[in-house]
Each structure stands twice: as C-alpha cells, then as structure tokens.
C-alpha positions in Angstrom: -16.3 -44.8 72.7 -19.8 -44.2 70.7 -22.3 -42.3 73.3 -25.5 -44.5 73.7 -28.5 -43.0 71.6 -31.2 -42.1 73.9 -34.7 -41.4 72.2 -37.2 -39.4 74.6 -40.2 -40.7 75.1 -41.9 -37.6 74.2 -44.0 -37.7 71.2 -45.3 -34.5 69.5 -48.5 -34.2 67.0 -50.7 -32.1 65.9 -54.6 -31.4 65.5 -56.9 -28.9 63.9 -59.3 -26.8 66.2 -61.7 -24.2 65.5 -62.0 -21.1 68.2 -64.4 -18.4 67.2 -64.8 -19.2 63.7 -61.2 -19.3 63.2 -59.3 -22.8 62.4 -55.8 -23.7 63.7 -53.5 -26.5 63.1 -52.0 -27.1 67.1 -48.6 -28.7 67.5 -48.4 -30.2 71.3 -45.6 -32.5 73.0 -46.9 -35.0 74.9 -45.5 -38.1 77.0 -47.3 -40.3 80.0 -50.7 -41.6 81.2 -53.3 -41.0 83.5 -54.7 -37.8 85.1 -54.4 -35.2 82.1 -52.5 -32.5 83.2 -52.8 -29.4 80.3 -49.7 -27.3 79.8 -49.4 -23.7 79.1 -45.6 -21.6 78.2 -45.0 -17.9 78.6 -45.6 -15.0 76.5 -43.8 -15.2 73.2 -42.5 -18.8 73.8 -42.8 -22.6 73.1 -43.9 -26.4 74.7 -40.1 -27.0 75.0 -40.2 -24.8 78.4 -42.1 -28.1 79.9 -39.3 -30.4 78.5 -38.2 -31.6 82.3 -41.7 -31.9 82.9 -42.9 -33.8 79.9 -39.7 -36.2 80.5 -40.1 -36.3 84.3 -41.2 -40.2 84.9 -42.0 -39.2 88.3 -44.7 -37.0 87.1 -45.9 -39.3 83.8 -46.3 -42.4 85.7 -49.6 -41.3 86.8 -50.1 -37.9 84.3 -50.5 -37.6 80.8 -48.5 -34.4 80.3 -49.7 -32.7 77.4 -47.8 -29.1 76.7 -48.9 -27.5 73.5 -47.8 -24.5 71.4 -50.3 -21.3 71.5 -51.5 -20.3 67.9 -48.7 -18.5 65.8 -45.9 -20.0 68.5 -43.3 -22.5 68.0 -44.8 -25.1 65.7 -48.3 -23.6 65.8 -49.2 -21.6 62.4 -51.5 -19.0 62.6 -55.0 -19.0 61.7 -55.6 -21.3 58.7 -58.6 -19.7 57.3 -58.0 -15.8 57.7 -55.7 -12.9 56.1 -54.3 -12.8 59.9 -51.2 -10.8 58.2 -53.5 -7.9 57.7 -54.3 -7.1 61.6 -52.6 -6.5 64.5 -52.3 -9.2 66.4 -53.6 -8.8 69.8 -55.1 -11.6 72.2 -57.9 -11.6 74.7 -58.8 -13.0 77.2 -62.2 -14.0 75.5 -60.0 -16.1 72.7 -57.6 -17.5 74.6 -59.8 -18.9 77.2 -62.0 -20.5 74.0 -58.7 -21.5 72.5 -57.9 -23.9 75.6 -61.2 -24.9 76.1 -61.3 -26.3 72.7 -57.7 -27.6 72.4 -59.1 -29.9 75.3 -62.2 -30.6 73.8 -60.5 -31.6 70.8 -58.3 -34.1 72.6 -60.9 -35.3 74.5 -59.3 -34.7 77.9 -61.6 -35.4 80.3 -61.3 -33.5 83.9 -57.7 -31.9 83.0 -55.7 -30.1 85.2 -54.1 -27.4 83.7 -51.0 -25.2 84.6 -49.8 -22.1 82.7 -46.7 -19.7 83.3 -46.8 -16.2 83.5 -49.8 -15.0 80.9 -50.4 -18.8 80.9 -51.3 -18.2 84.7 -53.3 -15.7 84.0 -55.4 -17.3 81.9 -55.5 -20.2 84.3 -57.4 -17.6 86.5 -59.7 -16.8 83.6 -60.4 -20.5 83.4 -61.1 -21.1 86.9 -63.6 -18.6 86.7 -65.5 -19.0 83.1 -65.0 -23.1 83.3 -64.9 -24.3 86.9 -66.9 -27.6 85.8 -64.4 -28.3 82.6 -61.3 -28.4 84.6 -60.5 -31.1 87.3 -58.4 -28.2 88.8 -55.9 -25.1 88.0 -52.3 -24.7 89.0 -51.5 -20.5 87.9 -47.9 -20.4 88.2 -46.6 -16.9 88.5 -50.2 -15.5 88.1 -51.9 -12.1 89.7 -55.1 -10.9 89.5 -53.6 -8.1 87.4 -50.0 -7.6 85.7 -50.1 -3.7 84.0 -47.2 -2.1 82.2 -45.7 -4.4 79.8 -47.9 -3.8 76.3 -45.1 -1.6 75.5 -44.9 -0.3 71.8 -40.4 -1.0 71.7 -41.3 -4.9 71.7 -41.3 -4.6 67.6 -40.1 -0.9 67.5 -37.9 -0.9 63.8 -34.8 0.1 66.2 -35.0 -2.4 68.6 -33.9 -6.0 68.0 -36.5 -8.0 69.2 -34.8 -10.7 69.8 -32.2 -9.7 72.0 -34.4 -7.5 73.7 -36.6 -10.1 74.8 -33.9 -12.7 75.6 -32.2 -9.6 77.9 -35.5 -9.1 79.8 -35.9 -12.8 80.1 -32.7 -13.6 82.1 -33.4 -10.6 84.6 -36.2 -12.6 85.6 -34.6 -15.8 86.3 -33.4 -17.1 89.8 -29.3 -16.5 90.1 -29.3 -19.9 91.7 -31.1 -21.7 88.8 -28.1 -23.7 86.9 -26.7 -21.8 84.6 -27.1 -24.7 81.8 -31.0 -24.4 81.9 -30.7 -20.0 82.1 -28.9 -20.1 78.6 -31.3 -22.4 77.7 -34.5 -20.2 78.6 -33.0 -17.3 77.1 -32.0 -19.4 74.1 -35.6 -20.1 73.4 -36.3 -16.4 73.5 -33.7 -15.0 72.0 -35.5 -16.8 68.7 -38.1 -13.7 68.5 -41.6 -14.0 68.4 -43.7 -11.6 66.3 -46.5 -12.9 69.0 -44.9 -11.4 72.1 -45.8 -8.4 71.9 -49.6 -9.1 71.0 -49.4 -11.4 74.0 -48.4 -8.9 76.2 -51.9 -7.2 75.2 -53.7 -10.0 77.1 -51.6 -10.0 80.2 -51.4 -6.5 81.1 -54.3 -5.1 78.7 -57.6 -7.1 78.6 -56.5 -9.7 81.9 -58.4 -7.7 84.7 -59.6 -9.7 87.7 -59.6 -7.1 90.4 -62.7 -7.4 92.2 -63.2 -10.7 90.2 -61.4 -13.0 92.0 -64.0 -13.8 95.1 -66.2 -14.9 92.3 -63.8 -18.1 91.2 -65.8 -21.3 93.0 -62.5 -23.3 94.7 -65.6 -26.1 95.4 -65.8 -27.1 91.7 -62.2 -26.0 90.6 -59.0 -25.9 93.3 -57.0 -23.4 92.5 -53.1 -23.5 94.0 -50.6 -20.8 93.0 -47.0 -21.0 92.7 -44.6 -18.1 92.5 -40.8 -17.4 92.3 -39.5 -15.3 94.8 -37.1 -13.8 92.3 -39.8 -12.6 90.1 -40.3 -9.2 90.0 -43.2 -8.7 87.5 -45.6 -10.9 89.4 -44.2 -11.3 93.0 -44.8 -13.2 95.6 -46.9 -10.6 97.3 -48.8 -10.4 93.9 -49.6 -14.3 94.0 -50.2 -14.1 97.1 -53.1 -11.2 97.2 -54.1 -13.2 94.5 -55.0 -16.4 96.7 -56.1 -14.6 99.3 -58.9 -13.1 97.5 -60.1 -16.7 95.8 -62.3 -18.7 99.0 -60.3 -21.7 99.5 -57.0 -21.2 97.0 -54.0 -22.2 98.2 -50.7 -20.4 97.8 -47.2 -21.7 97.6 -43.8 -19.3 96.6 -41.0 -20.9 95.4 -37.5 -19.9 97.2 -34.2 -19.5 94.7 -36.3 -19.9 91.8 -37.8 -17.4 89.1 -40.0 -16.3 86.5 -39.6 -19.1 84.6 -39.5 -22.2 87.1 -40.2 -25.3 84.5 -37.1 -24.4 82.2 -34.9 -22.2 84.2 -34.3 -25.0 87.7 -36.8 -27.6 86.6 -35.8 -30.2 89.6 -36.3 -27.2 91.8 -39.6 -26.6 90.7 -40.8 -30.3 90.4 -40.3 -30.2 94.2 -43.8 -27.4 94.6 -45.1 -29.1 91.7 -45.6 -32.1 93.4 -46.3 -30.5 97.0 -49.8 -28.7 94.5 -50.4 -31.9 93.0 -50.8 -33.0 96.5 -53.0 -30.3 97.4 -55.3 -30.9 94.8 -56.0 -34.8 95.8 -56.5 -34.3 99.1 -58.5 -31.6 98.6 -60.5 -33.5 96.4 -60.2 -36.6 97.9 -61.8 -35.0 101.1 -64.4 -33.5 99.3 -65.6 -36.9 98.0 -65.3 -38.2 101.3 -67.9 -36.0 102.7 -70.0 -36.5 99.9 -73.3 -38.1 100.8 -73.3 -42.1 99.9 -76.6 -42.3 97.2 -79.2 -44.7 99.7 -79.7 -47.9 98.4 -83.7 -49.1 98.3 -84.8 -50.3 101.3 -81.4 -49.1 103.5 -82.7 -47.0 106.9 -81.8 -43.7 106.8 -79.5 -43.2 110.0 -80.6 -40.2 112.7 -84.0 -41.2 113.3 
C-alpha cells in the first residue's frame, strides 16, 4: 500500500537585511494569515523548533506564523559583508534587538506579536522595553529578567564535543512527560552543533541585564504575558514569575509537565497556554480600545454638561 504524500504547507524564503552596517541573508519558515505573530528559537538552534506551531491550523487560520533562523543559525549565513571568521562571536543585546527589529521591518509586518524561547525570551523583554510602539505585543517564553552562569568557556573547549555536550544538556531540560518522539527530536536538532551557541550564551547570561529595568517596560503600549515550564531549571517558574511581577500589568502563566523547550519537546501541550496568552493579549487589548474615547463628530453635544 503506497503512503499518501503529504506536502506541508509551510513555505520557507529568504531576505537580505542590514543591522548595524552589517548585511545578512535571513532564511524564515512561514505558513498562515492574519495577525503576524514573529518567532524566535533557543540558543544555538533553528526555526524547525516552531514546526507544530507553524503547521498548527488552529493557530494559522487567523496568524501568519513567521519563525526565522538568527544570523549564522540553521539556514542563516553569517554576515555577508564582513571577515566575521576573524572575531569572536559574541551577541548583544544592542544587535539582536536591531536584528529583529529590522527582520520585521524588512517584511513589512505591521503590529507583530512576537514570541522567543529561552534567550529568544529574553530578548522579547529587551523589545518590550526599547520598542513598545513596534510590537502589537510580546509573549517571553521561559524568560527572566536575568539568567547568569552559562557563558561558559567548555561550550567549544578542543576536549569537549560540542555537539554532544549540548544535546546532553538539552534533554535535562526537557519535561519527562513530553513524548519521547518530540525529546529525541529536540535533542536531535542540537546534537547538530552550533559554533553560535556559545556566543549566544554571551547575550543571555552576559550583556541581558534587566534587574531594576523591568518596572520601566510600558504593559499600556506592549502586553507582555510570560510562559514557563515548571521542569525548567535555568529559568524557573519562580524566575518568570519575579519577572512579571516586576513589569505593571504583565501577566504570568507556568506550564505544568512541560520544559525548557515547550514548542518542540510537547508542542500540543504547549499550544494549550499558547492560546490561553493569545487570549490575554485580545482582551486586554480589546478592553483597552473599548475605553478609548470615541473622536466627537462636529456638531455632536458633548455628554456631562
């Protein structure tokens, strides 16, 4: 019996951007219509983490998903016109914030929501506070205000395989309840290597620093809902949720039997609080137009007097 072929409806293209003075040729995976909701992976990874996402009909019947692959990750090259082989490579928080801004920019997404994992949620958090009036709203998902210890020199030490020493770290970090199909899978992706992980790990635990910060972020112009697994043990839900509490008007949501890497490790579980802070983010922006004052016509009485 001949298995039906099944093409996903998932397309994937790619488009030059400039950040800083430096030009890169972006590879994203995109699928849907509608409100644009912006994608982010984790350190070190690829798009293909937002697979259940990006095919989730539920979801891109009224979103245009859109994940895309950080600079010098999955199908990303590095920079086009620099020697980037002859620095370390180490990301801020100043360049990755002006990467997504222009990624977005260059797309013409107007209003986007976007959602980023682990040093992806971090630099949701950044956005939320540098470009409250770019984004429609930010979903951080396993995001703190500060993640220290991890810029560790053994990521690309000559007697360490990188590979497997990321792909080991990476399934510690993952729900024992998430199906064990879709852990192989995540640890598949990492157990590629990334000469980037390492340099990314400068941003989340180096140069990402919002302690004190977070009161400034302006909930009124950009909702902000956080979601954490409660099996994640380098940002837990206590993290996420000190987090929230120090952003006026965040919301906070932790994710039960579910881990570090929700989209790819239990993807059905985590389209469940997906939804529940997609939710969040109308109403709270539905109510907020609601109470908007109605512009007076000519001529209309003004009421109260």
């Amino acid at each position: 019996m001949t298995t039906p072929i099944q093409v996903s409806p998932v397309t994937g293209h790619y488009v030059t951007i400039e950040v800083e003075g430096t030009q890169y040729r972006v590879f994203y995976l995109e699928n849907g219509s509608g409100q644009p909701l912006v994608c982010q992976h984790t350190a070190g990874c690829h798009n293909h983490q937002w697979m259940g996402l990006l095919e989730d009909p539920e979801i891109t019947e009224n979103h245009r998903v859109i994940a895309y692959d950080l600079a010098r990750h999955g199908k990303s090259d590095p920079p086009m016109n620099a020697e980037w082989w002859k620095e370390e490579y180490r990301l801020t928080a100043d360049h990755y914030v002006a990467f997504v801004v222009a990624f977005c920019d260059a797309l013409g997404l107007e209003d986007p929501i976007f959602m980023g994992s682990s040093f992806g949620g971090n630099v949701a958090l950044q956005l939320a506070l540098r470009h409250p009036d770019r984004f429609k709203a930010v979903i951080p998902v396993e995001a703190a205000d500060y993640s220290p210890g991890f810029f560790l020199d053994w990521w690309q030490h000559p007697h360490a395989n990188a590979a497997q020493v990321c792909a080991s770290g990476v399934w510690d970090l993952m729900a024992p309840q998430s199906p064990e199909h879709d852990r192989w899978r995540t640890w598949f992706y990492y157990s590629q290597g990334s000469e980037a992980f390492r340099g990314d790990l400068y941003f989340y635990s180096v140069d990402h620093d919002l302690r004190g910060r977070c009161g400034e972020i302006d909930t009124s112009r950009c909702p902000v809902v956080m979601l954490t697994g409660e099996y994640d043990y380098l940002t837990p839900p206590e993290a996420g949720r000190r987090t929230a509490e120090q952003i006026p008007g965040a919301e906070f949501i932790e994710m039960t039997e579910i881990g570090h890497f929700p989209m790819s490790e239990n993807y059905p579980r985590f389209a469940g609080y997906l939804k529940q802070a997609l939710d969040l983010i109308e109403r709270r922006l539905g109510s907020e137009e609601a109470a908007a004052p109605r512009p007076r016509t000519p001529g209309e009485p003004v009421s109260g007097r």
